[in-house]
mmCIF file of the N, C-alpha and C atoms, coordinates in Angstrom:
data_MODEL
# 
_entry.id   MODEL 
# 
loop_
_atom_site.group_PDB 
_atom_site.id 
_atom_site.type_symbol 
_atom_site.label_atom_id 
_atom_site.label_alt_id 
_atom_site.label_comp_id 
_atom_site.label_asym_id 
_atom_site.label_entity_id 
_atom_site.label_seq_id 
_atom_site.pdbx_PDB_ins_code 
_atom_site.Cartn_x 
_atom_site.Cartn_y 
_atom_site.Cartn_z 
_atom_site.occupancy 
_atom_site.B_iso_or_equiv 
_atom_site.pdbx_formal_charge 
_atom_site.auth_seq_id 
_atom_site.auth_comp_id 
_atom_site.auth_asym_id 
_atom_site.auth_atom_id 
_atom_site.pdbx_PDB_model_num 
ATOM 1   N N  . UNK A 1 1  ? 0.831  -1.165  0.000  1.00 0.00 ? 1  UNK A N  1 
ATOM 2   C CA . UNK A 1 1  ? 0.000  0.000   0.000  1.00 0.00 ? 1  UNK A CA 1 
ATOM 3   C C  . UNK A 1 1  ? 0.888  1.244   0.000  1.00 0.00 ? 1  UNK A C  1 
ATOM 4   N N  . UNK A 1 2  ? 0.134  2.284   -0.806 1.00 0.00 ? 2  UNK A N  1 
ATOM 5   C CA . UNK A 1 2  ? 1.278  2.999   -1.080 1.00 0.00 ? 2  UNK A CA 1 
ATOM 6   C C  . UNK A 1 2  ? 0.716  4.195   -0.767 1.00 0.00 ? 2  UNK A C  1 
ATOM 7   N N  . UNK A 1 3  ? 1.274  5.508   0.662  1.00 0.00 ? 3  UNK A N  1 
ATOM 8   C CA . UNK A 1 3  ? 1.171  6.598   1.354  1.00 0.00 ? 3  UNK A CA 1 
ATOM 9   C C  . UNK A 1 3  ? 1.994  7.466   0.885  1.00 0.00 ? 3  UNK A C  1 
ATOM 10  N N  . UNK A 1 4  ? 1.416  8.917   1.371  1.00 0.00 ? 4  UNK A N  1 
ATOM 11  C CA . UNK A 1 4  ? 2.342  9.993   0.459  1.00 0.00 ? 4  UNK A CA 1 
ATOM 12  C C  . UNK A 1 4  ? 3.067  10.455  1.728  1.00 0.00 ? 4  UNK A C  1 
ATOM 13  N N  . UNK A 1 5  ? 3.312  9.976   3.070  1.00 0.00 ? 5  UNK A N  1 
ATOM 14  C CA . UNK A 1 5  ? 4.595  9.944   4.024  1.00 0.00 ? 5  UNK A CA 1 
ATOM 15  C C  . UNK A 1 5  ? 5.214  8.613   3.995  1.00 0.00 ? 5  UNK A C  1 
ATOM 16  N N  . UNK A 1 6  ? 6.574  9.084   3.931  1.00 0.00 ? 6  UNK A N  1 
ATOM 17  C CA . UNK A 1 6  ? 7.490  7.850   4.027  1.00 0.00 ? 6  UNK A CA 1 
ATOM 18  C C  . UNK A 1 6  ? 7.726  7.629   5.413  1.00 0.00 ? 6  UNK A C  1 
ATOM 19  N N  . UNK A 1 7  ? 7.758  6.017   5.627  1.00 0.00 ? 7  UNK A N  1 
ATOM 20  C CA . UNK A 1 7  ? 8.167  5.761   6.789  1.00 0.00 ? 7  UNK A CA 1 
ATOM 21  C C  . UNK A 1 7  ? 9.942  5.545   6.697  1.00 0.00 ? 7  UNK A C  1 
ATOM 22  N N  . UNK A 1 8  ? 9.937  5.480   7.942  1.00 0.00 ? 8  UNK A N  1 
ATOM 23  C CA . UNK A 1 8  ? 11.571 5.524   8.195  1.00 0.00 ? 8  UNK A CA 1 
ATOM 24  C C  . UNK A 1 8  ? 11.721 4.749   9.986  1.00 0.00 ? 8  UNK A C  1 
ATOM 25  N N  . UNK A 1 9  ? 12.596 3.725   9.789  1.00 0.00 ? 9  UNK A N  1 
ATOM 26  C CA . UNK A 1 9  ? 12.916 2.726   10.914 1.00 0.00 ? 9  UNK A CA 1 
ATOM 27  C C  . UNK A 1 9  ? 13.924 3.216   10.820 1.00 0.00 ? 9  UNK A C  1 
ATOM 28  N N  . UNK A 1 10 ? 14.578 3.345   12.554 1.00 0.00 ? 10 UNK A N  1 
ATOM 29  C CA . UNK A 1 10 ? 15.738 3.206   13.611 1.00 0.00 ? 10 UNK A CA 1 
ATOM 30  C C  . UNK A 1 10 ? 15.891 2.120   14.420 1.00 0.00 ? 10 UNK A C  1 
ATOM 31  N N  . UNK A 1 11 ? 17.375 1.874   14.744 1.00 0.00 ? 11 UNK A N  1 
ATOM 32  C CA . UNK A 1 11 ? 17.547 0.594   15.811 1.00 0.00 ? 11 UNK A CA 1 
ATOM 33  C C  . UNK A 1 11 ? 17.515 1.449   17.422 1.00 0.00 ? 11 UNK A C  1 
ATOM 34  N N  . UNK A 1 12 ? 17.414 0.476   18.070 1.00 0.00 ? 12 UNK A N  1 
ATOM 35  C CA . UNK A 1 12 ? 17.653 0.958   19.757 1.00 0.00 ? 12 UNK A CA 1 
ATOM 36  C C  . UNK A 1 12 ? 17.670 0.026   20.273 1.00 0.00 ? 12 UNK A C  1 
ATOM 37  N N  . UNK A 1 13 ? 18.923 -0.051  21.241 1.00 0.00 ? 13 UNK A N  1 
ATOM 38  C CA . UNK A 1 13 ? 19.232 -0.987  22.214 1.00 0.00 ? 13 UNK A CA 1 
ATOM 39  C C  . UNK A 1 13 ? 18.140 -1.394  23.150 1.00 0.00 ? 13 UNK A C  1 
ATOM 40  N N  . UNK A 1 14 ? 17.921 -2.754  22.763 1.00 0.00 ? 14 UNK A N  1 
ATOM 41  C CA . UNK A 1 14 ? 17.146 -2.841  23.850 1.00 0.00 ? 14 UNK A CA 1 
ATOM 42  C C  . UNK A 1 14 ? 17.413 -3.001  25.373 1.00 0.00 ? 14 UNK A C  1 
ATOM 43  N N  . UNK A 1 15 ? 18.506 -3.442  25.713 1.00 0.00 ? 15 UNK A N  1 
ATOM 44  C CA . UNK A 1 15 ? 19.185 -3.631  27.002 1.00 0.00 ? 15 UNK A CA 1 
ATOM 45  C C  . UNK A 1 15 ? 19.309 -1.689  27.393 1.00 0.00 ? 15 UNK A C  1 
ATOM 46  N N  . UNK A 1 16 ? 19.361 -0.753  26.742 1.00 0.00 ? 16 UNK A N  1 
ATOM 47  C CA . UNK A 1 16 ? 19.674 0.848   27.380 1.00 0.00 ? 16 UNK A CA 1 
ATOM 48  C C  . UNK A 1 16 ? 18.667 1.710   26.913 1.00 0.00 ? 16 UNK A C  1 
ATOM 49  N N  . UNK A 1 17 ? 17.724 1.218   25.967 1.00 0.00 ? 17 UNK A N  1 
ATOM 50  C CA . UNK A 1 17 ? 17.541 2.037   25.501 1.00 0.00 ? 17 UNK A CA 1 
ATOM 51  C C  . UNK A 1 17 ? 17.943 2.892   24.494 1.00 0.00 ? 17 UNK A C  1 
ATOM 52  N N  . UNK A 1 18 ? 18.761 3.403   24.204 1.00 0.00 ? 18 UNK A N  1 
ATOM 53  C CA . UNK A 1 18 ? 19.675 4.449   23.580 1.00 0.00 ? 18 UNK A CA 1 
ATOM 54  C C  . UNK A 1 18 ? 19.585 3.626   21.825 1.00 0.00 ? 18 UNK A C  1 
ATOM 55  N N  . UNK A 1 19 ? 19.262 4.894   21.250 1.00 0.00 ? 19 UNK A N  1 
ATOM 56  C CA . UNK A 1 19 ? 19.325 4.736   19.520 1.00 0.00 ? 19 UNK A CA 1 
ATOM 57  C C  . UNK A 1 19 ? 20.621 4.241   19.162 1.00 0.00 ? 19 UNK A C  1 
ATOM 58  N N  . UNK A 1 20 ? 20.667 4.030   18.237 1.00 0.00 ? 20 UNK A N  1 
ATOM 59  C CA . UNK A 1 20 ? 22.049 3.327   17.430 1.00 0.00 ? 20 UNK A CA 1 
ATOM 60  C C  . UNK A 1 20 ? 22.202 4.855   15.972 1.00 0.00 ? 20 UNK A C  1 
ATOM 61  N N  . UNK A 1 21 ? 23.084 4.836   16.001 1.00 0.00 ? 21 UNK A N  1 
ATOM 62  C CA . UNK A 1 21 ? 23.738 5.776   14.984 1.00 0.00 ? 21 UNK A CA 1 
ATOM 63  C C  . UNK A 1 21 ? 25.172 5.178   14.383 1.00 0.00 ? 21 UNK A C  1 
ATOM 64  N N  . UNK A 1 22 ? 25.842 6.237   13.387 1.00 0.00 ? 22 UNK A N  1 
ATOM 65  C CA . UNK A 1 22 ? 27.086 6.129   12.692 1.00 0.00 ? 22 UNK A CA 1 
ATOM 66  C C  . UNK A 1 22 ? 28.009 7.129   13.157 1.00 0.00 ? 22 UNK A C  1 
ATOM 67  N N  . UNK A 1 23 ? 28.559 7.404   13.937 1.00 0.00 ? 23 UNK A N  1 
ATOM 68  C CA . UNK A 1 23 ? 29.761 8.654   14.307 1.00 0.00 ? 23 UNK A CA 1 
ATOM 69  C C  . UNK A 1 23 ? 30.094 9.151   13.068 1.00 0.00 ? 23 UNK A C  1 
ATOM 70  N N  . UNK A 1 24 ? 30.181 10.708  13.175 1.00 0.00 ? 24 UNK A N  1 
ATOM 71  C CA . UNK A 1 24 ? 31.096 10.925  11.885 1.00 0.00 ? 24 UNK A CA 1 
ATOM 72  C C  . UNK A 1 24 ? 32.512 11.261  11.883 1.00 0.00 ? 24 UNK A C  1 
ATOM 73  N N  . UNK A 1 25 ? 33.070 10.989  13.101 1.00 0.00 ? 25 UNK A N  1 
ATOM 74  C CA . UNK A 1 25 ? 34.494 10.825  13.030 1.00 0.00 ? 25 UNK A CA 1 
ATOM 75  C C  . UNK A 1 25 ? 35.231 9.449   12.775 1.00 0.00 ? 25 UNK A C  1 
ATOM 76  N N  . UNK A 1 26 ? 34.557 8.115   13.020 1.00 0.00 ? 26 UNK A N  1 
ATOM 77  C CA . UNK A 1 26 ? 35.312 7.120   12.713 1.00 0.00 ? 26 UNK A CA 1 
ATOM 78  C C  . UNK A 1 26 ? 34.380 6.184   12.667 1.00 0.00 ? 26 UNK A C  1 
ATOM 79  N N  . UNK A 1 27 ? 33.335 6.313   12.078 1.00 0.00 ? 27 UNK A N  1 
ATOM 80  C CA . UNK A 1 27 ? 32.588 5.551   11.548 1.00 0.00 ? 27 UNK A CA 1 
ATOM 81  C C  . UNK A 1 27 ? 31.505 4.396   12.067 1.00 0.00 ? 27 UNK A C  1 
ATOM 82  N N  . UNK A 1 28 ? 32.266 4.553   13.369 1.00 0.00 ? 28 UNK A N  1 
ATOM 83  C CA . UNK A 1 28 ? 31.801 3.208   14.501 1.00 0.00 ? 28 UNK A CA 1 
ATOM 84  C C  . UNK A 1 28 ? 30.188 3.391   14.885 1.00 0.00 ? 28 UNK A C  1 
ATOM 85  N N  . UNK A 1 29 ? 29.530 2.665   15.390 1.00 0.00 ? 29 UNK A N  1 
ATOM 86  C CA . UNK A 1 29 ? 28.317 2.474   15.685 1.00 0.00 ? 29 UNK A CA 1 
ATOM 87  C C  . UNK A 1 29 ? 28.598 3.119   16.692 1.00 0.00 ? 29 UNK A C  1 
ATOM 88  N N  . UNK A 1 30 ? 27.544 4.081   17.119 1.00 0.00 ? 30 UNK A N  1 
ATOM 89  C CA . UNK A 1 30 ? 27.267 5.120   18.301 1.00 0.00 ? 30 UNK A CA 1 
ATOM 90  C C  . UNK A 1 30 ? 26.200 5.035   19.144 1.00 0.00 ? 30 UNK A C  1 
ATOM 91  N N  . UNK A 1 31 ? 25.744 5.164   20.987 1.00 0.00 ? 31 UNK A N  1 
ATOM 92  C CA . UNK A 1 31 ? 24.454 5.248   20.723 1.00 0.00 ? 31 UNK A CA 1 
ATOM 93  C C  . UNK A 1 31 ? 24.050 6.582   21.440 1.00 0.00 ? 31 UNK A C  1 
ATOM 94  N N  . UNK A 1 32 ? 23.003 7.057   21.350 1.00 0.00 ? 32 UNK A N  1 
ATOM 95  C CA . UNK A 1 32 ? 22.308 8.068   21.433 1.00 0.00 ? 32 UNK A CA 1 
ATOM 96  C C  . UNK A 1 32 ? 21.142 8.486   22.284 1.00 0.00 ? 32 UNK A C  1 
ATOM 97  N N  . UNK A 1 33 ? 20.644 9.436   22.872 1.00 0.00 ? 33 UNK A N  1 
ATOM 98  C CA . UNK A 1 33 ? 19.194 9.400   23.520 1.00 0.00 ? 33 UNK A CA 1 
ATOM 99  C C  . UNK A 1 33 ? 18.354 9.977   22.350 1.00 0.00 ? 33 UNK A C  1 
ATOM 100 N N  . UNK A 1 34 ? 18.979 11.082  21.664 1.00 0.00 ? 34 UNK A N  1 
ATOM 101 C CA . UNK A 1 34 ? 17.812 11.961  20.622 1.00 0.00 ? 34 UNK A CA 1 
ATOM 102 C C  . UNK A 1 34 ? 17.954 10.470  19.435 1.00 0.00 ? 34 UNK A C  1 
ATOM 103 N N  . UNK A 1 35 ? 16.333 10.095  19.240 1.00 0.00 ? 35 UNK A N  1 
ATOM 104 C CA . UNK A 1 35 ? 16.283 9.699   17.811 1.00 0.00 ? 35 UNK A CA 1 
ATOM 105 C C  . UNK A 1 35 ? 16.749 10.479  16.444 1.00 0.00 ? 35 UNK A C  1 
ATOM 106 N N  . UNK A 1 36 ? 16.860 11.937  17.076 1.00 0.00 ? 36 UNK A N  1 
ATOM 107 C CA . UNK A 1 36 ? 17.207 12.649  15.439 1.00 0.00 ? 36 UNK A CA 1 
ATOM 108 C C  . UNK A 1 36 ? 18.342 12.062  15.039 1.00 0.00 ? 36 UNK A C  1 
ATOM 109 N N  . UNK A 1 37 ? 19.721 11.643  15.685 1.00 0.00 ? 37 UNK A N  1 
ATOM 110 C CA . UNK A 1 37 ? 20.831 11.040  16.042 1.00 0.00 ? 37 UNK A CA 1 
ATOM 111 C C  . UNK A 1 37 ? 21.230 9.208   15.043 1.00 0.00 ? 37 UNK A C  1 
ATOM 112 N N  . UNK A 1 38 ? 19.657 9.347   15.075 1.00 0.00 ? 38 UNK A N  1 
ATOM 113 C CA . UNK A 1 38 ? 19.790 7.483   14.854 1.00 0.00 ? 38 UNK A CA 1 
ATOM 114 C C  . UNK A 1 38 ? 20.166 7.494   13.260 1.00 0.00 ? 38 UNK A C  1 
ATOM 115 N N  . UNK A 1 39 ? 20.441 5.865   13.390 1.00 0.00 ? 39 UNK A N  1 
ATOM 116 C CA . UNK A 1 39 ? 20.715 5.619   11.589 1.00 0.00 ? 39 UNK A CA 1 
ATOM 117 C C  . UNK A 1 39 ? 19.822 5.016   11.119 1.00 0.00 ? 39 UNK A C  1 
ATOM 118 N N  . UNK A 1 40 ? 18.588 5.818   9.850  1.00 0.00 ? 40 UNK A N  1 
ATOM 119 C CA . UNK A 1 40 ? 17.588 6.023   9.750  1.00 0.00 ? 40 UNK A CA 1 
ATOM 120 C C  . UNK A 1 40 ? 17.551 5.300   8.471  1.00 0.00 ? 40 UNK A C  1 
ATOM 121 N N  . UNK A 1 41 ? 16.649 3.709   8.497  1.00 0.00 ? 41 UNK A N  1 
ATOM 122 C CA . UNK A 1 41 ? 16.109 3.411   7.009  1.00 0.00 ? 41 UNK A CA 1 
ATOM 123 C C  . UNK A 1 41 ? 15.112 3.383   6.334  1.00 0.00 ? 41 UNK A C  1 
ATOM 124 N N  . UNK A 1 42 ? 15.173 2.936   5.282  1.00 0.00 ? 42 UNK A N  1 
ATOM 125 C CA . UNK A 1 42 ? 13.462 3.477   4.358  1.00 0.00 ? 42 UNK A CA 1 
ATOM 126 C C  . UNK A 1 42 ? 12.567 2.686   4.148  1.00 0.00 ? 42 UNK A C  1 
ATOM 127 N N  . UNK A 1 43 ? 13.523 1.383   4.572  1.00 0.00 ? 43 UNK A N  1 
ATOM 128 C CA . UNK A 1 43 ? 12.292 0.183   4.598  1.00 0.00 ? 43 UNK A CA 1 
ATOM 129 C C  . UNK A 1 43 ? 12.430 -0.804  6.016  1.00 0.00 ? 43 UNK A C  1 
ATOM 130 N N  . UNK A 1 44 ? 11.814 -1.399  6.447  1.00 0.00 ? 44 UNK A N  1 
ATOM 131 C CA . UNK A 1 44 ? 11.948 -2.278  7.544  1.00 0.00 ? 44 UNK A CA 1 
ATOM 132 C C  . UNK A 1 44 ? 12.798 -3.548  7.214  1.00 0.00 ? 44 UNK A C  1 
ATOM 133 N N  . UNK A 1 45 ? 12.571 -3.902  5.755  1.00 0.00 ? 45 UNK A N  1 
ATOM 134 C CA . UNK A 1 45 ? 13.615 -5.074  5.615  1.00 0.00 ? 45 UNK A CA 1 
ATOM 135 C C  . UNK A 1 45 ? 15.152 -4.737  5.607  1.00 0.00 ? 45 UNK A C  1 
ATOM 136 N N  . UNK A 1 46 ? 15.444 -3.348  5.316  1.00 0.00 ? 46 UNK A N  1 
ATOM 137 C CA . UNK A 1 46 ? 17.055 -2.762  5.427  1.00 0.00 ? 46 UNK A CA 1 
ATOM 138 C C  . UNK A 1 46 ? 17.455 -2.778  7.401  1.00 0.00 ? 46 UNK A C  1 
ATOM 139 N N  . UNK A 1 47 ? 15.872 -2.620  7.905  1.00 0.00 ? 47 UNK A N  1 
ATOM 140 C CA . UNK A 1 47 ? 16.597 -2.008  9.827  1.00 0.00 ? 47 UNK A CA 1 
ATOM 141 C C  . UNK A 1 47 ? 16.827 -3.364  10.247 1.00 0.00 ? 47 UNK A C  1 
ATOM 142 N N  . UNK A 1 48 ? 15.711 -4.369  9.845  1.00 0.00 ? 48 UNK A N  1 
ATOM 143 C CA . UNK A 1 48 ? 15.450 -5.866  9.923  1.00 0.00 ? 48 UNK A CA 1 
ATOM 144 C C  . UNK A 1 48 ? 16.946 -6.689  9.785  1.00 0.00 ? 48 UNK A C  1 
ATOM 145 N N  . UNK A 1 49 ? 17.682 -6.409  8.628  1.00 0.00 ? 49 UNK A N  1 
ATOM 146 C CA . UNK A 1 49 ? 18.883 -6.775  7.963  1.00 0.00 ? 49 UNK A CA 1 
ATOM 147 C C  . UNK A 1 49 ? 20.168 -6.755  8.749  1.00 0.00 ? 49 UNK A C  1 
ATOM 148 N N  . UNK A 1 50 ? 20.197 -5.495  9.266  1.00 0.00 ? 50 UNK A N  1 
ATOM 149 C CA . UNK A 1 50 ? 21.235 -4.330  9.733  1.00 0.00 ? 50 UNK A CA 1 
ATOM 150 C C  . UNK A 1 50 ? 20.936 -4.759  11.259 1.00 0.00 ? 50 UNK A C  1 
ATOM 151 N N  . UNK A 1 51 ? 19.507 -4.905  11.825 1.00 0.00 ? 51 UNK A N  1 
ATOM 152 C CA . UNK A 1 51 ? 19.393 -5.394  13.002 1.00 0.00 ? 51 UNK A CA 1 
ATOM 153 C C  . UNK A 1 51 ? 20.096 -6.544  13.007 1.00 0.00 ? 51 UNK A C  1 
ATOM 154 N N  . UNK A 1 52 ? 19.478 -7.489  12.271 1.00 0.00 ? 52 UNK A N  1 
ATOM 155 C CA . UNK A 1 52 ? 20.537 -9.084  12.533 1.00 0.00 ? 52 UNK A CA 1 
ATOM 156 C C  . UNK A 1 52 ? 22.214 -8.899  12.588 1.00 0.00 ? 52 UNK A C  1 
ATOM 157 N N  . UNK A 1 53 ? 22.514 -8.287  11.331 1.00 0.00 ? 53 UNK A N  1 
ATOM 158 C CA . UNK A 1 53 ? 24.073 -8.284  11.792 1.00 0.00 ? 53 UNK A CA 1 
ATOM 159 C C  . UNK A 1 53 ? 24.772 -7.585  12.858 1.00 0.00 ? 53 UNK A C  1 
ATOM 160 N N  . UNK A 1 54 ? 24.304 -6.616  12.835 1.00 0.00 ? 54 UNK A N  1 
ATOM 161 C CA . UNK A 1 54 ? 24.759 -6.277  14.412 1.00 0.00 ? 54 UNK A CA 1 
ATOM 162 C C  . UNK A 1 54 ? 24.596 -7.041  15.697 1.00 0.00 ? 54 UNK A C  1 
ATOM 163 N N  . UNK A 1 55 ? 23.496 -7.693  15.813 1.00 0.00 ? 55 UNK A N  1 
ATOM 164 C CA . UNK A 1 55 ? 23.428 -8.840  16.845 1.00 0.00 ? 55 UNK A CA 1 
ATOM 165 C C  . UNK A 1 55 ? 24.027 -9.633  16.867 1.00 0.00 ? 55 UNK A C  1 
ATOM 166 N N  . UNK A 1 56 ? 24.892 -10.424 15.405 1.00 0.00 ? 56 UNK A N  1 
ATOM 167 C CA . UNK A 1 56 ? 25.760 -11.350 15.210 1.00 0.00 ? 56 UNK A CA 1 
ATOM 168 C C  . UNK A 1 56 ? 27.270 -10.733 15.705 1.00 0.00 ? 56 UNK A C  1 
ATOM 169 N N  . UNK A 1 57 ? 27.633 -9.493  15.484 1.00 0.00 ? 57 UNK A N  1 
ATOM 170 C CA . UNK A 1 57 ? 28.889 -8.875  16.014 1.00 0.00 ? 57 UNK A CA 1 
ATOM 171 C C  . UNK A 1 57 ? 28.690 -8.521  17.531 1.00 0.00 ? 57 UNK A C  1 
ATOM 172 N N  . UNK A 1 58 ? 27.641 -7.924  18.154 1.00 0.00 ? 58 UNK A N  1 
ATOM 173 C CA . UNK A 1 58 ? 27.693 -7.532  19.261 1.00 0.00 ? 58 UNK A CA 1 
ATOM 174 C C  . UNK A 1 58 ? 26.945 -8.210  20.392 1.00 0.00 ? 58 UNK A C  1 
ATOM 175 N N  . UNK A 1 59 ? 26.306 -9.539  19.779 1.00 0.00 ? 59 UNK A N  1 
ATOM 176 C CA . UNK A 1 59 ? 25.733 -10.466 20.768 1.00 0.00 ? 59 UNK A CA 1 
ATOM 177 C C  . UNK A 1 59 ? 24.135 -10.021 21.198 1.00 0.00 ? 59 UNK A C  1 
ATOM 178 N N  . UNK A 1 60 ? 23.848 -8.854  20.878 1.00 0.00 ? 60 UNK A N  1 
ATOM 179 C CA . UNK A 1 60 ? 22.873 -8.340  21.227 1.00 0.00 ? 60 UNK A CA 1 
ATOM 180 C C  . UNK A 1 60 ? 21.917 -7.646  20.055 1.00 0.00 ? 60 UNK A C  1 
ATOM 181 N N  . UNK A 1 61 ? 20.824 -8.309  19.674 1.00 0.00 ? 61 UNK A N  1 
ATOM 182 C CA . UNK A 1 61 ? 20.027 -7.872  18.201 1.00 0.00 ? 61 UNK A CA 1 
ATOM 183 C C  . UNK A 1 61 ? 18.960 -6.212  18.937 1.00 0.00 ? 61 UNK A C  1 
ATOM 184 N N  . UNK A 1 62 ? 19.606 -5.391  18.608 1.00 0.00 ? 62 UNK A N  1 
ATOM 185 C CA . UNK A 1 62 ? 19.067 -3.880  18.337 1.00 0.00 ? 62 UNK A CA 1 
ATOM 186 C C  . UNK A 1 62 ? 17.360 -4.131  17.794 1.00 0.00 ? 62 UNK A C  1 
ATOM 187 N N  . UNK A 1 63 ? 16.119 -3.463  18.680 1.00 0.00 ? 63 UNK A N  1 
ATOM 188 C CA . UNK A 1 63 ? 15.309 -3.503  18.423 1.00 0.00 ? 63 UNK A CA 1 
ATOM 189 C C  . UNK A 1 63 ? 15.183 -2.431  16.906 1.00 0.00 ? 63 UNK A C  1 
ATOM 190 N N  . UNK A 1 64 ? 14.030 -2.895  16.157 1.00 0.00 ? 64 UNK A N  1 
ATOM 191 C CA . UNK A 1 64 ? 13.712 -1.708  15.002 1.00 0.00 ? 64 UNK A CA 1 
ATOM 192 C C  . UNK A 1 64 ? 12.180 -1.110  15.079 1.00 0.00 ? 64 UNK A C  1 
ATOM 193 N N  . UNK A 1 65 ? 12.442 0.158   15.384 1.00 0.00 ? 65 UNK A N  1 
ATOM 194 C CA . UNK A 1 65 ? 11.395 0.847   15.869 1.00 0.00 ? 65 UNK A CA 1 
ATOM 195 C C  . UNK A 1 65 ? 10.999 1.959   14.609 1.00 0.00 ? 65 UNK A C  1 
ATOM 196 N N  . UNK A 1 66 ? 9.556  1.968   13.879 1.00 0.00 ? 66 UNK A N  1 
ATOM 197 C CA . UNK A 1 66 ? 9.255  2.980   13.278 1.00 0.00 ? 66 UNK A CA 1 
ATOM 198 C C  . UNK A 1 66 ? 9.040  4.504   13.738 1.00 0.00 ? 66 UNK A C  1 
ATOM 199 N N  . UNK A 1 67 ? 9.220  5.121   13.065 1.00 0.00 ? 67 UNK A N  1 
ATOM 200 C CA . UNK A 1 67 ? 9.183  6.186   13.600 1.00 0.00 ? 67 UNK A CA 1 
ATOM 201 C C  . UNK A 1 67 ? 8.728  7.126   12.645 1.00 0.00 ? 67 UNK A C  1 
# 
């Protein structure tokens, strides 16, 4: 179904709370309290994706929250 607002999914720790972002000094996964902060995708199967691998590196799968 197709809306004239785009949605857009962010990750957030579920163990802190705190958004997940990209630093722009060295690239590393960051986390955050402001969602403006987060690393923002356009479909749920990209946060879905990006959620799994990060859980595979950090032991812990990042919830994906619309927003």
């Amino acid at each position: 179904m197709f809306t004239q607002y785009a949605e857009r999914y962010v990750l957030r720790n579920a163990s802190s709370g705190l958004y997940l972002g990209i630093s722009a000094l060295d690239q590393t996964i960051q986390t955050d309290e402001k969602v403006s902060s987060a690393w923002a995708f356009h479909t749920h199967d990209a946060a879905v994706t990006h959620a799994r691998w990060i859980g595979q590196v950090h032991g812990e799968i990042p919830e994906v929250v619309r927003i």
